[in-house]
N, C-alpha and C positions, 0 to 999 in steps of 0.2 A: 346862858348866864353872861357869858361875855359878849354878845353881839358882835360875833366876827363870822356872820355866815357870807352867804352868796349875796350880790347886790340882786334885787328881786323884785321882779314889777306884779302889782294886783290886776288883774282883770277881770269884772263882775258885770253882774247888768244895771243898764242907766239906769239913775236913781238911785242906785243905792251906795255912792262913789265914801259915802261916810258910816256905810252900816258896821265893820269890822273895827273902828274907831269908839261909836257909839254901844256897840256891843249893848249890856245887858243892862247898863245905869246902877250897877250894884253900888252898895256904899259900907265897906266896909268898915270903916271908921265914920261913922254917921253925923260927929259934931266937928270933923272937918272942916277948916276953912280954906285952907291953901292944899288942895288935892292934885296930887302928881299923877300922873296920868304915866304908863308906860310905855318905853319909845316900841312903834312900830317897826315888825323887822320888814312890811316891804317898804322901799324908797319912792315909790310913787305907786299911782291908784290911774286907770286907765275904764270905764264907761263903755259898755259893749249893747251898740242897736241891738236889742233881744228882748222876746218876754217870754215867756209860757206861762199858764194859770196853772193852778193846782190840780185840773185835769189833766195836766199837759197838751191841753189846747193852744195851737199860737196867737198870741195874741200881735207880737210883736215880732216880725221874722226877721233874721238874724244877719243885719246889714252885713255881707263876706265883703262888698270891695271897700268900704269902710275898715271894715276889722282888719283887714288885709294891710291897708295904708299904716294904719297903728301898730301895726305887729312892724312893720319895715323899717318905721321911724323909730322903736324901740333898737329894733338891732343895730341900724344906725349907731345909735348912741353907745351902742359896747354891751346890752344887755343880752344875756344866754336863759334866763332863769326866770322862769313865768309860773304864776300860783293863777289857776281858771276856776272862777266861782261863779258860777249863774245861777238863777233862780229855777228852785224844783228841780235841779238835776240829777239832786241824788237820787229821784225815781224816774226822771225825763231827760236822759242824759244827751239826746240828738243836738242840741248848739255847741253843747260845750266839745263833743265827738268835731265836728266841725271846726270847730276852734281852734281845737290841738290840732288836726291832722294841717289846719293851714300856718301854725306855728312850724312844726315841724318839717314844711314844705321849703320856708323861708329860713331854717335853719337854727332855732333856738334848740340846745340840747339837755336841756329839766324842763321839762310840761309836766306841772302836777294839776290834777284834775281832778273836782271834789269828788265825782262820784264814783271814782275805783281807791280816792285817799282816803275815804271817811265817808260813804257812802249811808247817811244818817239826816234826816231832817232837822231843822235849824241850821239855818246860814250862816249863824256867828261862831258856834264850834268848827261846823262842818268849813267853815270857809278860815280862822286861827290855823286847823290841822292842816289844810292843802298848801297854804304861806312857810307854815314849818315846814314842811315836805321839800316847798320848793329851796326852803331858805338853806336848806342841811345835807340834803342827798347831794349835790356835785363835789362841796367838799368830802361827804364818805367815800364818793366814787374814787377821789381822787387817792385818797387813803386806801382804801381797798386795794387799790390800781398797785400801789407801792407793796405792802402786804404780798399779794401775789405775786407781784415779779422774783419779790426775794425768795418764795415758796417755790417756784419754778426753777431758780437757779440750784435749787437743794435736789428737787425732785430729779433733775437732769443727772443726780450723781448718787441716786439713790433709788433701788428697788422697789421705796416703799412710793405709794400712790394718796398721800393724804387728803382729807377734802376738811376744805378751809368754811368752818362756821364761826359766825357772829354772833354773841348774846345781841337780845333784843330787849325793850324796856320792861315786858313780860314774864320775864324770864326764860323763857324761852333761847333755843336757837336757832338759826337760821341760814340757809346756804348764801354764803359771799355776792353772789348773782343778783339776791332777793334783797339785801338789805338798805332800806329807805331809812331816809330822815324822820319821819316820824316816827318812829322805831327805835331810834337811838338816841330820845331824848336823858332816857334814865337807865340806857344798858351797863354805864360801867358800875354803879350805886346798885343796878341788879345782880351783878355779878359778885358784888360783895355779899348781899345777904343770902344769896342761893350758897357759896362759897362757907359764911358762917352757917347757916343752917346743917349743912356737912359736917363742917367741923364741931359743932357742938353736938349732932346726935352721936359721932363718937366719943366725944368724953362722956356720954351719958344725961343732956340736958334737951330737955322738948321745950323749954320755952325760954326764950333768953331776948335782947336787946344789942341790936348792931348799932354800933357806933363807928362810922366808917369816913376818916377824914383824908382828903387826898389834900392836892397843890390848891387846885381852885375854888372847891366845893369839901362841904361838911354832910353827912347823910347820915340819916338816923331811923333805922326800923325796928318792928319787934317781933318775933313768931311764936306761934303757940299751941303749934301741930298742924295748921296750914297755911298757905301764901295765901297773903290778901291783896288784891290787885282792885283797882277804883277804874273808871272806863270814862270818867272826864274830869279832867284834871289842869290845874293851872300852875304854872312852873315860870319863876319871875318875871307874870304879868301876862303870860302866853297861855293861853287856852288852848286844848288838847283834847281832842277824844278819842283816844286809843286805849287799847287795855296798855294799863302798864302796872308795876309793883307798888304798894301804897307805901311810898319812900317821903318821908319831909327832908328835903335839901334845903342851904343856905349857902349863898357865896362868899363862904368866908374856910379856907384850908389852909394847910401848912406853908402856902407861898403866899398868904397874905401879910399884910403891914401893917402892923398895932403901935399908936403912939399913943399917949398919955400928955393932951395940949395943957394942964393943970388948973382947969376950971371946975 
């Protein structure tokens, strides 16, 4: 909501340097005329020699001392943080295997990679989810990283041996280790209506309406004897295909600014 993730570079196969841009040509608002488009969370788009067909036959084999140079001249510039989308990977995953393992040689520490991120045909989901991933997992890392140390300091002075889980946008939770950016796009909104639904079947109600407002964001669910969860979803302007909770957010919470300009 806020665009304050990792700075994040795209890497997809040549030709398609505009396809996550171009995305689906939906039109929401049909007699639009001045259509806002939403900003990109990566900062640039980088073109990788490569093809496969949809046999995963190569068509185009996967320029490494080219891809190499790019990847160099990326870190160069201060980048850590790579979203890898090639074509048909999510069932031919051998370039993008390659890709990561030559990122990771030269030192970038977020490889998100579409086909263990979102492992789903269509490019434009599947390749939205792996940009989130990359765009979000080093700051959770780094969070986490805090989390636990202070957990550590406790456990050093205590018998007890806790193990540190994360709600996930699912509802779900998840061990500290496992927890990715895509994942916690709508953890803390999940945590609220899993939280309400608790609290309402002991007062006696199976069906009710969460209205859940924090600092940044307003969230609004409803249940009615079970979770409903959506498995592609768009979250201001960001496409997502992950299971998550069927939550409507909006960025507007108790730390927003309301004035009345008197027009």
């Amino acid at each position: 909501l806020e665009r304050q993730g990792e700075p994040t570079i795209l890497l997809i196969t040549q030709g398609f340097k505009d396809c996550l841009r171009i995305a689906y040509q939906n039109r929401p608002d049909i007699f639009a005329l001045n259509i806002q488009l939403p900003e990109m969370l990566y900062q640039e788009v980088i073109e990788i020699e490569e093809r496969l067909n949809v046999q995963g036959e190569v068509l185009t084999p996967l320029n490494k001392t080219l891809a190499e140079q790019q990847l160099q001249v990326l870190y160069q510039q201060g980048f850590r943080s790579i979203a890898i989308v090639l074509m048909h990977a999510w069932n031919y995953p051998t370039h993008e295997q390659q890709l990561a393992a030559l990122a990771e040689k030269i030192g970038f520490t977020q490889i998100s990679v579409s086909h263990q991120v979102s492992p789903f045909i269509k490019i434009v989901s599947r390749g939205d989810t792996t940009v989130v991933d990359a765009y979000l997992s080093p700051l959770l890392r780094r969070y986490v990283a805090q989390v636990c140390q202070g957990l550590q300091q406790y456990v050093q002075k205590s018998s007890d041996k806790p193990q540190l889980l994360f709600m996930q946008s699912n509802g779900g939770l998840t061990d500290a280790n496992s927890f990715q950016g895509k994942d916690s796009i709508l953890s803390g909104p999940a945590g609220g209506i899993v939280g309400a639904i608790a609290t309402a079947e002991q007062a006696g109600f199976n069906k009710i309406i969460a209205f859940d407002m924090g600092g940044t964001s307003t969230d609004v669910a409803h249940y009615a004897g079970e979770l409903e969860r959506s498995f592609e979803t768009e979250i201001a302007g960001v496409r997502m295909r992950v299971p998550m909770m069927n939550i409507h957010t909006v960025a507007a919470g108790g730390g927003s600014g309301l004035f009345f300009d008197g027009m």
